[in-house]
N, C-alpha and C positions, 0 to 999 in steps of 0.2 A: 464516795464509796456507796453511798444510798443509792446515789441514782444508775451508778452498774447494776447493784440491785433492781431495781425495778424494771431497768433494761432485760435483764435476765428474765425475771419472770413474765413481762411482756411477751419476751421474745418463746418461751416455752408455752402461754399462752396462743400465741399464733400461729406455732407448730401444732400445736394440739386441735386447733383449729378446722388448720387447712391438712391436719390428715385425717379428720371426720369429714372435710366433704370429698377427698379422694376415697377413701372406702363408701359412703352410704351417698353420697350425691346421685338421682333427687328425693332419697327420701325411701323408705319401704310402706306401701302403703296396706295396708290391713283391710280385712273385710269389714269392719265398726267405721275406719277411717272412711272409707267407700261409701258409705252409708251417711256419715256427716257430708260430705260432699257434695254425693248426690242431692242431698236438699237445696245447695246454694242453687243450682240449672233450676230447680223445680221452682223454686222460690216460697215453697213452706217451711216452717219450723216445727221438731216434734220433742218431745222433753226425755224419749228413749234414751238417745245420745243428750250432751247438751245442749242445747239451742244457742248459747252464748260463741260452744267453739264454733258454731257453724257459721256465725256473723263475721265473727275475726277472721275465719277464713277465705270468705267472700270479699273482704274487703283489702285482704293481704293478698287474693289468688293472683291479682295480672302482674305482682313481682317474677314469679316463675310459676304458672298454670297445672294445677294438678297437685301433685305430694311435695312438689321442690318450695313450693312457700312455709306451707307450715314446718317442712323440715328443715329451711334456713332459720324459722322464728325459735326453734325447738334447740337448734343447733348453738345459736348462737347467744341465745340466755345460758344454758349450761356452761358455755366457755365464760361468757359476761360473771357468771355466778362465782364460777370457780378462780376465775381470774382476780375478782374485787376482791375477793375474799384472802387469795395470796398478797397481796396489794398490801393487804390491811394488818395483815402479820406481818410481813416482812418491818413494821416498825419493833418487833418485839423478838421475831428470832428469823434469819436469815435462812437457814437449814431449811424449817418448816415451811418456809414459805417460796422456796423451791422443790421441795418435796407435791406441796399442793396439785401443781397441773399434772404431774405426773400420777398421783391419785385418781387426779379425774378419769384418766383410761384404765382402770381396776373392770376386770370383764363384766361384773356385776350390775357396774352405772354404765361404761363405757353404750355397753351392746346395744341398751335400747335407743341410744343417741337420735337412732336414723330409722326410728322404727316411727309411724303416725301413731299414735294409742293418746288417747285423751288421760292415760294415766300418767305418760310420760309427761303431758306440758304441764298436768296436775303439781306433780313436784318439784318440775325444773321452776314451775312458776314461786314456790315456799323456800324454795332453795332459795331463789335472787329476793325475795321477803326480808327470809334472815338475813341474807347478808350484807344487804343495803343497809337495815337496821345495825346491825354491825360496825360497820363502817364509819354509819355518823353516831355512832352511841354517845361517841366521847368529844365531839364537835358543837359548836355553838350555836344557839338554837335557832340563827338563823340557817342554818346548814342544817340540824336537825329534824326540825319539824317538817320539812317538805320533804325531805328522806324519809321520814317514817309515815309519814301521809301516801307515799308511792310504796311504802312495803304493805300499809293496810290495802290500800289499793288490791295489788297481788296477792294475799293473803283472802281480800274476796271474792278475788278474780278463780283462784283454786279451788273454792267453795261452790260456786258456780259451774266450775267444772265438773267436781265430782260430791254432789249436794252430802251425801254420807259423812263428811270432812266438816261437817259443822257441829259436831260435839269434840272435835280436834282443835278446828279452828279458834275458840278461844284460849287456848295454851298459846299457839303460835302469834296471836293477838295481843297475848298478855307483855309477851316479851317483846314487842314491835312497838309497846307503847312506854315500858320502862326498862328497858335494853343493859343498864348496867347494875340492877341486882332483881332479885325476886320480890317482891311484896308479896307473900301468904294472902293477908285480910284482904288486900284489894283484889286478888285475882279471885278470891273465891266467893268477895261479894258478886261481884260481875260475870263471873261464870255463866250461866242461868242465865241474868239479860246477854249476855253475848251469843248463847248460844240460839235465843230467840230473835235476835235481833238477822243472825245471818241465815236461819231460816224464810224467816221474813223477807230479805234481801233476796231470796230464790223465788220465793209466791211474786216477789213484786217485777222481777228481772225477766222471769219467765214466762208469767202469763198476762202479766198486766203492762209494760215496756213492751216485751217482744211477740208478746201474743200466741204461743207455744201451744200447739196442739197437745191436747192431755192425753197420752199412750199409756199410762197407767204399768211405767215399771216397778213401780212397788209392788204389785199381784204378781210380777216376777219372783219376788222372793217367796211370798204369798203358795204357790204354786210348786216351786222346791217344798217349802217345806208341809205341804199337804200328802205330796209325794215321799217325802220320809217319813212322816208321822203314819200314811198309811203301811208303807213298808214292815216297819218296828210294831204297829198295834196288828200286822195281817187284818186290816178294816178298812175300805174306804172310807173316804175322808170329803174327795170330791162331793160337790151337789150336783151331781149325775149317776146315771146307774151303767155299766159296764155291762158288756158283752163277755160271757165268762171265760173265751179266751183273753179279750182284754181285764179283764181283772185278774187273772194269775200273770197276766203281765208285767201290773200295777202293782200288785202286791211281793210279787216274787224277785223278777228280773230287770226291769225297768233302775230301781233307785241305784243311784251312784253320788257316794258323796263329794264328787265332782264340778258336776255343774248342771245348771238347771235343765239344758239343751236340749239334755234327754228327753225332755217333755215334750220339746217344739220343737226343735226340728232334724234328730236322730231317730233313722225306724231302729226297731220297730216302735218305739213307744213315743213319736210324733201324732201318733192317734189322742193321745191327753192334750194339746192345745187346740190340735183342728176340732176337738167337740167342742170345747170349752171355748174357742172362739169364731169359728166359721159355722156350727152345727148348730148349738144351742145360742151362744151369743152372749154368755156370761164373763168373759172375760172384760174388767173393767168396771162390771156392775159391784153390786152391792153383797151380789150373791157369794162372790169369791171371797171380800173380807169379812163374811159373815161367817161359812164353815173355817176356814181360817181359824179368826176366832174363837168358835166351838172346839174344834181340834186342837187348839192350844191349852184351855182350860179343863178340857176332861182328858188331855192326855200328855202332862206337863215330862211327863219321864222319857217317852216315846220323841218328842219334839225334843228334849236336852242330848235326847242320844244321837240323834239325825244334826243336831246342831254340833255337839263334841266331833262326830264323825268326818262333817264338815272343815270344823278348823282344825282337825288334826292335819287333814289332807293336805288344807292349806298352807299351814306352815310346816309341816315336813316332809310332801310327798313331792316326788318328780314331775313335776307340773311345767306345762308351757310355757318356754322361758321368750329366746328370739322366735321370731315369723319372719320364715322364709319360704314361704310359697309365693310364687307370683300370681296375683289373682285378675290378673289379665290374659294371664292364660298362654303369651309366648313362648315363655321358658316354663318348666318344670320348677324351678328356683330364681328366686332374682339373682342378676348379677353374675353367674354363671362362670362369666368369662373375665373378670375384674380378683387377679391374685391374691389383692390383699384384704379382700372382704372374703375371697376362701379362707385365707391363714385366717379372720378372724372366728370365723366360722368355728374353723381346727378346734382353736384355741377355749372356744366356748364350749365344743362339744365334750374336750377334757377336764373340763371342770365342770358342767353340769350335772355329774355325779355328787358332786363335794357340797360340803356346807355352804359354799361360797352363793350356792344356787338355793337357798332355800330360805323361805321367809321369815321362819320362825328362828334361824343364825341371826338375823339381824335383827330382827324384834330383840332378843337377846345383847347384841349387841347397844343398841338404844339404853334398854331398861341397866344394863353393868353401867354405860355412859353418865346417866341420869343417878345412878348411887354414884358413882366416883365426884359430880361434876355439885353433888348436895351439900358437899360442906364448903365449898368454894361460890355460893349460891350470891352472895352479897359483892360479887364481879361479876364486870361486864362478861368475862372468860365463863364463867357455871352459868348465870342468866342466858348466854345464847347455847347453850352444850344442852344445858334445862328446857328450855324455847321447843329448839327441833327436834331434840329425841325425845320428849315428855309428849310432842304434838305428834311422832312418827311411833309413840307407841299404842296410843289413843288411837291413833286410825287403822291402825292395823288391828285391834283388839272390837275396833265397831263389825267386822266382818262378821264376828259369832253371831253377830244376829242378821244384818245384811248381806252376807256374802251368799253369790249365786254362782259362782264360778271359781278356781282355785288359780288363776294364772300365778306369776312371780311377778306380771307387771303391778300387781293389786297393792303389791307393797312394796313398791319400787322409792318411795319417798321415806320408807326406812333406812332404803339401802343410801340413799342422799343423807340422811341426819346423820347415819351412824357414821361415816366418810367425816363431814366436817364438824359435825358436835365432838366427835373422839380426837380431831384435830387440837380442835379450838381448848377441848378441857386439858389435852396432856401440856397448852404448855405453862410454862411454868409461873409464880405469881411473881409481877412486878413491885419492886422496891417503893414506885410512885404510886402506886393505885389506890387513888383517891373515889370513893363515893358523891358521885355528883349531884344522888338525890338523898337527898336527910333520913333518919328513922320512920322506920314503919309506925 
């Protein structure tokens, strides 16, 4: 009977598969993806994107050249993810663990499948973390410890990816290393060294292993929000003086609590990064984190209002969800002529109205997860609900101070927590659940 089971969800696994490379095969590739890419021909690294994805990339390109590798590797941990994870239920309830692959196509996770974004492999890669840790929770330590040695792994791999993720990452660290209950004192000793430790693992991966040309996107943020601080105080903030058309620019019409872009490279008000860095040349220096931080401390109300404005946008405004432009320029849209990526298309454009498209539903989602999942905290079942929605609300809450852009891909590894931690906590406790590590 088990193993109809797991034929079953096999076999809905590999349907689910092979109708993500029928719709998005080779892959949608973005202007950021383009951009990582393009480094592999040129043969530098720069730390804008990540320098990490660019190596994987390079190194995976001559499987299918261009978007079709990374959107095999992209493709096929998501199913890998979702698959192990029905796998590992189906010991505990059949139902649920048929239900699983059919989850995975939920238009929210499903859409960006086939889309290149360094957000997307960001999650799929926490997603196959947890669930590998999962899998062997309850397995013997020979089986376990190499299992959970390959979710730290991915767990730094994701860090790497998107460096902001490392006041996240020891949530999702914590549960990776004691998988079937919570410890309080131990995670919140090691909090702090965990979270210096995967910083350190970016200083050392990045510039010292790969050798990472420093672009200095931290002054990205830096730069937004100079740009809404002066908006809110009507004062520049810049360490330059403006042209008084450009400063009722700056002050008036320019800021949008959108995204940085506007600075650099939206006119009219792409005149604030060509001074600030082709004119004067301050972009990068010291100059920028210096007003920065004047403007933060003499103008703390003005900077909370430009940051609130910010994540409200972000988690509840109609923000860019799929990309579908072709940025090769043949088509007006990718894929054009391929039906079932129309219907999916349909499909998304009627629900991108809904909750179902918006970050701060699933941030919500996470956080209701993380209460249900708290008193059940001393199972494997609360420990992994606790893991990925505590670490998917953590990251998406880091935005208020880093975020430069408002997409939905930015929190797209909520929309993955809230999907299998609400799986994982609704079901229900076993009769045999045994604690395998002793009192805290």
């Amino acid at each position: 009977m088990r193993r109809r089971l797991y034929l079953a969800v096999a076999a809905l696994v590999a349907a689910g598969y092979g109708l993500t490379l029928a719709i998005f095969y080779p892959g949608i590739m973005t202007f950021d993806a383009k951009f990582v890419y393009e480094y592999i021909a040129k043969g530098v690294l720069g730390d804008w994107q990540s320098p990490v994805m660019t190596v994987l990339w390079g190194v995976i390109d001559p499987i299918a050249p261009g978007p079709g590798s990374m959107f095999l590797l992209i493709a096929t941990s998501y199913w890998l993810g979702f698959g192990v994870l029905a796998l590992t239920v189906a010991r505990r309830s059949a139902r649920v663990a048929l239900w699983l692959p059919l989850l995975a196509l939920l238009p929210p996770a499903f859409v960006f499948v086939g889309i290149i974004w360094r957000d997307v492999l960001f999650a799929i890669s926490w997603l196959l973390a947890a669930v590998i840790a999962f899998a062997a929770a309850e397995r013997g330590a020979r089986l376990r410890a190499p299992a959970q040695a390959l979710a730290l792994a991915l767990c730094a791999f994701g860090v790497l990816l998107r460096p902001n993720a490392v006041i996240a990452a020891p949530i999702l660290g914590a549960y990776i290393a004691w998988p079937c209950r919570v410890y309080l004192k131990r995670t919140a000793i090691l909090l702090v060294p965990a979270m210096v430790g995967f910083f350190g693992l970016v200083q050392v991966v990045y510039y010292g292993a790969l050798g990472a040309t420093r672009q200095h996107p931290l002054q990205t943020i830096m730069v937004f929000d100079l740009g809404g601080i002066s908006h809110f105080t009507k004062q520049n903030q810049f360490p330059v003086t403006w042209s008084e058309p450009e400063s009722a620019l700056l002050l008036n019409n320019c800021y949008q609590p959108t995204q940085w872009d506007i600075y650099w490279r939206l006119e009219p008000c792409d005149f604030v990064m060509r001074r600030l860095e082709k004119e004067e040349g301050l972009f990068g220096t010291p100059a920028i984190t210096e007003a920065w931080a004047r403007a933060v401390m003499r103008h703390p109300l003005a900077y909370l209002r430009h940051r609130t404005a910010f994540m409200w946008n972000f988690l509840a405004g109609d923000n860019l969800t799929m990309w579908l432009d072709d940025i090769e320029g043949t088509t007006e849209t990718v894929f054009p002529d391929r039906p079932a990526f129309l219907a999916l298309v349909a499909l998304h454009d009627m629900l991108k109205p809904t909750p179902l498209f918006r970050v701060g539903s699933w941030l919500l989602v996470c956080i209701i997860v993380c209460g249900f999942a708290w008193r059940r905290r001393e199972t494997p079942e609360g420990a992994f609900a606790l893991g990925v929605c505590g670490s998917a609300a953590v990251y998406v809450l880091t935005f208020v101070a880093v975020g430069v852009a408002s997409d939905f891909r930015y929190g797209y590894w909520a929309v993955l927590a809230g999907i299998i931690g609400g799986v994982v906590a609704a079901l229900g406790p076993r009769p045999d659940a045994q604690h395998l590590y002793g009192p805290e």
